[in-house]
Backbone as CSV, one residue per row, in Angstrom:
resi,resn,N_x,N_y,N_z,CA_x,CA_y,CA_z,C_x,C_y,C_z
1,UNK,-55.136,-50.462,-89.651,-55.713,-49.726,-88.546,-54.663,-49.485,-87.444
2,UNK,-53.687,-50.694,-87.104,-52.695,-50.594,-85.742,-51.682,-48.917,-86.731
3,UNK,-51.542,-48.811,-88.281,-50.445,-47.991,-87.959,-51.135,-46.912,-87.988
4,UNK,-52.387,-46.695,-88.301,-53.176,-45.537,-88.590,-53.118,-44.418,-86.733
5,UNK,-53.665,-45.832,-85.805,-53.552,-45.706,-84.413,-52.474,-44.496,-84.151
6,UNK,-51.542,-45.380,-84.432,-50.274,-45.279,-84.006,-49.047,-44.773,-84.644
7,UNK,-49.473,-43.595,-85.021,-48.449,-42.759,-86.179,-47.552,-42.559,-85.415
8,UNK,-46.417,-42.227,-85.467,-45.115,-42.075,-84.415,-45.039,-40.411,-84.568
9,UNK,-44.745,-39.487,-83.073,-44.412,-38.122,-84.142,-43.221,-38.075,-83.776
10,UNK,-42.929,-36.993,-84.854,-41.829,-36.535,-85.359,-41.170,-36.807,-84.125
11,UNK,-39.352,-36.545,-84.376,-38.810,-36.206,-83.140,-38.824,-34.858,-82.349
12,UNK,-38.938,-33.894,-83.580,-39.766,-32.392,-83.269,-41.190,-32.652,-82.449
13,UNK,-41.598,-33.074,-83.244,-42.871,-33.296,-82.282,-43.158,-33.648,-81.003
14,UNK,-42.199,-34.649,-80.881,-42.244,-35.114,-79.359,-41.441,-33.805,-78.207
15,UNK,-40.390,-33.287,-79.011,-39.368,-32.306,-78.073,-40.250,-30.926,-77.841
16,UNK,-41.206,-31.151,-78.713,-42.510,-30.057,-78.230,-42.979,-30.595,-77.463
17,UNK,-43.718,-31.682,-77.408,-44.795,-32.438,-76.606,-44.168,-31.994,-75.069
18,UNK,-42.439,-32.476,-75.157,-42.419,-32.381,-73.554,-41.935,-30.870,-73.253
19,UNK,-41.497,-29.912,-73.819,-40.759,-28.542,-73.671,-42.677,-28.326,-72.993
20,UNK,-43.686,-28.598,-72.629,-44.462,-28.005,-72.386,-45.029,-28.560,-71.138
21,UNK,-43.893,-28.992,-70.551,-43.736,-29.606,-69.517,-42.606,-28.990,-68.832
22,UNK,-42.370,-27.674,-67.941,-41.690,-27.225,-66.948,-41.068,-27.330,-65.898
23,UNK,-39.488,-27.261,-65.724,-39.205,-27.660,-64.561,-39.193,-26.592,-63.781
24,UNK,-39.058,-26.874,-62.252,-38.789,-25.700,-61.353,-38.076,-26.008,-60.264
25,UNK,-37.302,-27.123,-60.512,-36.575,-28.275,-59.337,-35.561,-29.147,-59.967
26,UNK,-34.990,-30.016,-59.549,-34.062,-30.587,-59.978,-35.122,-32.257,-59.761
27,UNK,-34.882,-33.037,-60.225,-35.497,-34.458,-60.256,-34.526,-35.400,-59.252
28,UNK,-33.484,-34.974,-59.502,-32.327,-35.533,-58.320,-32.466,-35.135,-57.319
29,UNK,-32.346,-34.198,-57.129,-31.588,-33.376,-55.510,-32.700,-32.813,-54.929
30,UNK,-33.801,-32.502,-55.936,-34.942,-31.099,-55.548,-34.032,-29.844,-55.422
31,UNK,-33.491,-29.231,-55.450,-32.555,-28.389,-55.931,-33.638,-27.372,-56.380
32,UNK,-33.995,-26.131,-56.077,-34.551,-24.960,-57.725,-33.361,-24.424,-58.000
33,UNK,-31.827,-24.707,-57.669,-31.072,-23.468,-58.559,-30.784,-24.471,-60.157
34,UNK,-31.293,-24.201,-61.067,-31.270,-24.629,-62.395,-31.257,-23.462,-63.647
35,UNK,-30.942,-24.101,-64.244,-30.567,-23.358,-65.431,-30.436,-23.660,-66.826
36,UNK,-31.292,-23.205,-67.585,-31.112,-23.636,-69.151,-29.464,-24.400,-69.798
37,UNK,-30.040,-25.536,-70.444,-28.649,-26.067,-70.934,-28.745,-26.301,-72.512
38,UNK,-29.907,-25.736,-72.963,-30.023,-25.536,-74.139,-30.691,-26.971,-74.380
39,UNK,-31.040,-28.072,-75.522,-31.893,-28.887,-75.927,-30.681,-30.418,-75.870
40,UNK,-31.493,-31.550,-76.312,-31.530,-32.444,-76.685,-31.446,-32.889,-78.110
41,UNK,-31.609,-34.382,-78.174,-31.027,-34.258,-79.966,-32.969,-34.116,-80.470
42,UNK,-33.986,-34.890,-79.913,-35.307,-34.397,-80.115,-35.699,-32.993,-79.726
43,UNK,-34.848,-31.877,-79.644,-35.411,-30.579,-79.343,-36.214,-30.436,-77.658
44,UNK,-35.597,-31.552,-77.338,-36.219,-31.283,-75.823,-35.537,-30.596,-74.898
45,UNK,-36.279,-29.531,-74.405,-34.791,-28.434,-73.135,-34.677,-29.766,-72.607
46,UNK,-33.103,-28.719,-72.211,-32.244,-29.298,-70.970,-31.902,-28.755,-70.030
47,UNK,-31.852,-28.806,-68.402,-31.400,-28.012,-67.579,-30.509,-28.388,-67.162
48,UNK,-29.742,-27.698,-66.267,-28.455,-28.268,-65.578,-28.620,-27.874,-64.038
49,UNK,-28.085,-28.687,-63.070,-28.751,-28.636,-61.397,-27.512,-27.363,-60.922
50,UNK,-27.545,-26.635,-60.538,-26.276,-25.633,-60.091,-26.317,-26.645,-58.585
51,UNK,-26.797,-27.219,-57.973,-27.065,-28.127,-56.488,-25.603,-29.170,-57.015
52,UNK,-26.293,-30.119,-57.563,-25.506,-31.453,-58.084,-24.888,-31.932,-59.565
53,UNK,-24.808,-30.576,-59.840,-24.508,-30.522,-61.241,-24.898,-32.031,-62.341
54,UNK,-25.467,-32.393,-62.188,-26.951,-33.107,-63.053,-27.581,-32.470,-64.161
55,UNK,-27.199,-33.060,-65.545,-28.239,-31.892,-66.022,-29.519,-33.276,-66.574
56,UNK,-30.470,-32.719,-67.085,-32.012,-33.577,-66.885,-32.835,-32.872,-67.856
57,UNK,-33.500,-33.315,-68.567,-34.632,-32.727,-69.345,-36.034,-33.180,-68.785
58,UNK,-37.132,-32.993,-69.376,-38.340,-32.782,-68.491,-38.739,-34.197,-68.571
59,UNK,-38.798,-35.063,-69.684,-38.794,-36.863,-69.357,-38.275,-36.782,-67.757
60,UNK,-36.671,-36.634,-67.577,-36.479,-37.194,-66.056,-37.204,-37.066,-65.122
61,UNK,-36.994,-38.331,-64.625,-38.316,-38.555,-63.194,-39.993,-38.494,-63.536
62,UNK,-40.179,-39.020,-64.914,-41.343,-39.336,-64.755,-41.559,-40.499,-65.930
63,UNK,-42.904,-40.791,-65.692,-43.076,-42.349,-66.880,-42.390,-42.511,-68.475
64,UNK,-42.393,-41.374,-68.525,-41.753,-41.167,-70.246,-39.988,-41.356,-69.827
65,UNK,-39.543,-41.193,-68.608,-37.597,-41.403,-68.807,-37.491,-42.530,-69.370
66,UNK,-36.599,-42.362,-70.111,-35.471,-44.202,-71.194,-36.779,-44.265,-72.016
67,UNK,-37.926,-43.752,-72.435,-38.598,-44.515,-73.492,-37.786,-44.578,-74.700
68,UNK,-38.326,-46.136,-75.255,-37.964,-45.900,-76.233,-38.918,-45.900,-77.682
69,UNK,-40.029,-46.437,-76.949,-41.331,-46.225,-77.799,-41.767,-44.674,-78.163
70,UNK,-42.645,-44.595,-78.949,-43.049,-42.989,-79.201,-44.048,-42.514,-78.258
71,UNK,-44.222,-41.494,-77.646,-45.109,-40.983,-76.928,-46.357,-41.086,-77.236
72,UNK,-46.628,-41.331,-78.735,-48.214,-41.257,-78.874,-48.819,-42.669,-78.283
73,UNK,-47.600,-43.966,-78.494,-48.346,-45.081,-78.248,-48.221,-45.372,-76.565
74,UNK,-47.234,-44.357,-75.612,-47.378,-44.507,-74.199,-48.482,-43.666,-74.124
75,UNK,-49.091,-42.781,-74.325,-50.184,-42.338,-74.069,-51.638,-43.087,-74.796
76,UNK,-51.720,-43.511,-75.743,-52.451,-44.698,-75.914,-52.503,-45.777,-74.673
77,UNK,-51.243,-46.440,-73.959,-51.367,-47.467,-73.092,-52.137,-46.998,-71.690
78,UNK,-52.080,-45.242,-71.751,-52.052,-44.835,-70.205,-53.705,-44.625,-70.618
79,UNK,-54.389,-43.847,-71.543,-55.589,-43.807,-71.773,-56.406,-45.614,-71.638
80,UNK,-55.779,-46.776,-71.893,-56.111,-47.930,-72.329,-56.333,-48.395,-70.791
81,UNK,-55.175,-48.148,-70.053,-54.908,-48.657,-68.853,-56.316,-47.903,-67.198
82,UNK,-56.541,-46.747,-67.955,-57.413,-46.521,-66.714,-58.531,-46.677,-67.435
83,UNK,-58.919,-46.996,-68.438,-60.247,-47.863,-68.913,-60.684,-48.818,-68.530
84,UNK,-59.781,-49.481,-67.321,-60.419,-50.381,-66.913,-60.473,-51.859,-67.480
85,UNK,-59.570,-51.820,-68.891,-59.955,-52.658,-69.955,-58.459,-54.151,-68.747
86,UNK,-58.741,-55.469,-69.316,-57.641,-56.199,-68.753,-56.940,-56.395,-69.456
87,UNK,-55.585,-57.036,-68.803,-54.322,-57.128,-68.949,-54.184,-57.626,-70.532
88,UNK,-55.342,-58.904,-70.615,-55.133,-59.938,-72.297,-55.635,-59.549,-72.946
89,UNK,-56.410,-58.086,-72.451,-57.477,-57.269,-74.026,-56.158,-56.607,-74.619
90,UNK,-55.712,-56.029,-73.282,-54.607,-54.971,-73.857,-53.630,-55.345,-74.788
91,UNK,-53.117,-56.586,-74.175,-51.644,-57.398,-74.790,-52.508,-58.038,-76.518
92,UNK,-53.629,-57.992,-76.448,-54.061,-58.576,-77.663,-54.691,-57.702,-78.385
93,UNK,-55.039,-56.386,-78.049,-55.574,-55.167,-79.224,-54.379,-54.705,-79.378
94,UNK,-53.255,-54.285,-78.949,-51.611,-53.960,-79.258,-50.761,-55.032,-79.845
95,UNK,-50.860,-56.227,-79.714,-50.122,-57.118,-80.052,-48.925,-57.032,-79.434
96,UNK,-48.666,-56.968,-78.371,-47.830,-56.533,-77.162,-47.203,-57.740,-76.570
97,UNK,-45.801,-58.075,-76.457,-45.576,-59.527,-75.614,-46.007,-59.591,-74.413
98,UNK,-46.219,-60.287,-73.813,-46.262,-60.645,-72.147,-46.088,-59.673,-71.144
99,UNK,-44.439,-59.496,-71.348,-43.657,-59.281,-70.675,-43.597,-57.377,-70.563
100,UNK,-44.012,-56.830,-71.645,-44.245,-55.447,-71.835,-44.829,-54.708,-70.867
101,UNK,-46.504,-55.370,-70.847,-47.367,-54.708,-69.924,-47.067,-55.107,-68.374
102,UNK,-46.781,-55.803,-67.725,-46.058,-55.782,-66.371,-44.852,-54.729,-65.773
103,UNK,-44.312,-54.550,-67.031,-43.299,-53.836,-67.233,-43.635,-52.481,-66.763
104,UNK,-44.770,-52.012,-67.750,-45.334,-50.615,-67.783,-46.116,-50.125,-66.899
105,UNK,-46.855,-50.789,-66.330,-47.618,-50.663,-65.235,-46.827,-50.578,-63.896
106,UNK,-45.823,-51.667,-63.663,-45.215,-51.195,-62.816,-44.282,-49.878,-62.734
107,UNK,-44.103,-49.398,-63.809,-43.459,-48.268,-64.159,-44.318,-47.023,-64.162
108,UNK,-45.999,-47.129,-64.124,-46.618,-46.271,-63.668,-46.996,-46.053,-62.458
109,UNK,-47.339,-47.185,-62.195,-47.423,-47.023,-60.218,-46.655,-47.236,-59.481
């Protein structure tokens, strides 16, 4: 059942998931002069800051930057997490260490 949950997608899949997610700013600087820098190795655009020359894909500056888990199971935690459900349901229907969910939560709020 946990892998059924929790199919991983593709790396295509995910570089879709976020290409549908738009920038119009820079995540650094706030900057709008930006500009296509073509993709990532998951097919995710990339922009580049013409401000601070930074370039950033649409992860930067929000809960998904440095994951290294798959998106389906951070969106599983974020659906799990405003359920209301607690901390030892969570860490024990995921089989999750300790140390994970402190982690993540503080990384959402």
């Amino acid at each position: 059942m946990y892998r059924y949950r929790h199919s991983p997608l593709s790396a295509k899949q995910e570089g879709a998931f976020f290409n549908g997610y738009v920038r119009d700013s820079c995540p650094f600087c706030g900057s709008a002069r930006i500009g296509g820098c073509g993709t990532d190795g998951n097919g995710a655009r990339r922009w580049r800051c013409h401000g601070c020359g930074r370039t950033f894909t649409p992860m930067d500056g929000t809960i998904f930057q440095g994951h290294r888990l798959p998106v389906s199971e951070r969106c599983e935690f974020l659906v799990q997490t405003f359920s209301f459900e607690s901390m030892n349901g969570l860490m024990r229907e995921e089989c999750r260490p300790k140390t994970t969910l402190p982690y993540w939560i503080a990384k959402l709020f």
